[in-house]
Steps between C-alpha positions, in 0.01 A plus 500: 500500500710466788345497861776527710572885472274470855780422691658860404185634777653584817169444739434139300881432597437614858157281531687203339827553774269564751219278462583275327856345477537424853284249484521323194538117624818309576669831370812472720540109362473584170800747505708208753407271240680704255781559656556088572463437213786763386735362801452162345663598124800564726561772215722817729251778488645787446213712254157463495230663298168526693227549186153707617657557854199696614642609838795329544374211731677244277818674476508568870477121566779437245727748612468381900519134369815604254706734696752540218281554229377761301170504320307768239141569596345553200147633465237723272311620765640861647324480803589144585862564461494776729366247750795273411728797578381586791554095647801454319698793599650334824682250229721824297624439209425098471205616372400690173215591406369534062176609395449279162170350380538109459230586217734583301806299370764759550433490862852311577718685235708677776528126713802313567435126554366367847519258717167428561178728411214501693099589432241549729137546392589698196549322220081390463439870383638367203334339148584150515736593147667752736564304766677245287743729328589657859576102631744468155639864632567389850641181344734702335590724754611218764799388595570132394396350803290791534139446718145652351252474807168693480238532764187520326097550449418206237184364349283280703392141289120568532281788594451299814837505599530867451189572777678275736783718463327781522337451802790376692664824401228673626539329793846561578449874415242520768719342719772725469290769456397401866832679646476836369397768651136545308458122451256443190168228500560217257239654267683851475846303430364314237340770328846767586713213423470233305260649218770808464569735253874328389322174468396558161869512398535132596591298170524136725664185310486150669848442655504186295474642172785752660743216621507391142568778330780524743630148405490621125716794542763257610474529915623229703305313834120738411270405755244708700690447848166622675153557419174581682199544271599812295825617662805333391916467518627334130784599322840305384869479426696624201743200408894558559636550193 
């Protein structure tokens, strides 16, 4: 039974926005990191795909970084991509906008080929069979030459690992938390934040295990370019034909 239908909830998409997004760590490096790592396929980027663009964050950094390109936010969440359209609606028509459900595998029958396609913290509300058949779609859908970078929530080694993470998240939440207007304690941002509604749509997979299902699709260079405890930048390169 799928879990993600949460993210169709317009107050759990304002809490997350709100609450919680601005201070996820390193956020702001993950997305750089991304975007070196595209700059250094020296591929021209003309059209990218942004995959579970929740409110257009991603494509906004691509689009400033790119100033000729175009890219497709694509997302299943109605409410999310009306925040997209509100931040993207400076850019015109460089940016378009598709409601499809990467659920399903029809979700790229109206695509053209990209340049690169991009993911950010979508692709874990996913089975781990799902997630798969969406890297052979991407994979498909690139370019030769083509880039597949996805900032993601992945699988901590040991239950250890995971309550470091989740303290240090809780940490950084209170600190940003800090600046708002009705600033939070720690205690009330754990309990708002981190153990959420959406969090039982999280299906996590160690980046690892991800990287080499990557490498048997047929992607070039796969490496996870950064990484701090559960957050994570991986992806690869389709081969030139």
């Amino acid at each position: 039974m799928r879990t993600d239908q949460v993210w169709q909830d317009r107050t759990l998409v304002n809490n997350f926005l709100t609450g919680v997004r601005g201070g996820i760590p390193f956020a702001i490096e993950q997305i750089n990191m991304a975007l070196n790592v595209l700059e250094q396929t020296g591929i021209p980027v003309h059209r990218v795909a942004d995959l579970g663009c929740g409110d257009g964050a991603i494509a906004q950094a691509i689009l400033h970084r790119y100033p000729n390109a175009e890219v497709t936010a694509i997302d299943f969440s109605q409410p999310m991509l009306d925040q997209a359209e509100h931040r993207l609606a400076p850019f015109g028509d460089r940016v378009r906008l598709l409601k499809a459900d990467l659920y399903t595998a029809d979700w790229h029958s109206e695509l053209e080929p990209f340049d690169a396609i991009f993911s950010g913290y979508c692709i874990h509300h996913l089975p781990d069979d799902r997630k798969q058949a969406l890297y052979r779609e991407i994979y498909a859908l690139l370019h030769p030459g083509g880039c597949f970078l996805n900032i993601e929530h992945v699988a901590s080694a040991t239950p250890w690992v995971e309550e470091l993470f989740n303290d240090r998240l809780i940490d950084a939440l209170y600190q940003w938390n800090l600046t708002q207007a009705d600033p939070l304690s720690r205690a009330e941002v754990a309990k708002r934040y981190v153990h959420r509604d959406d969090k039982a749509a999280n299906i996590l997979a160690p980046v690892e295990q991800q990287c080499d299902w990557l490498r048997a699709i047929g992607f070039q260079h796969v490496d996870c370019y950064f990484k701090f405890l559960e957050l994570a930048v991986f992806g690869g390169v389709k081969p030139n034909a």
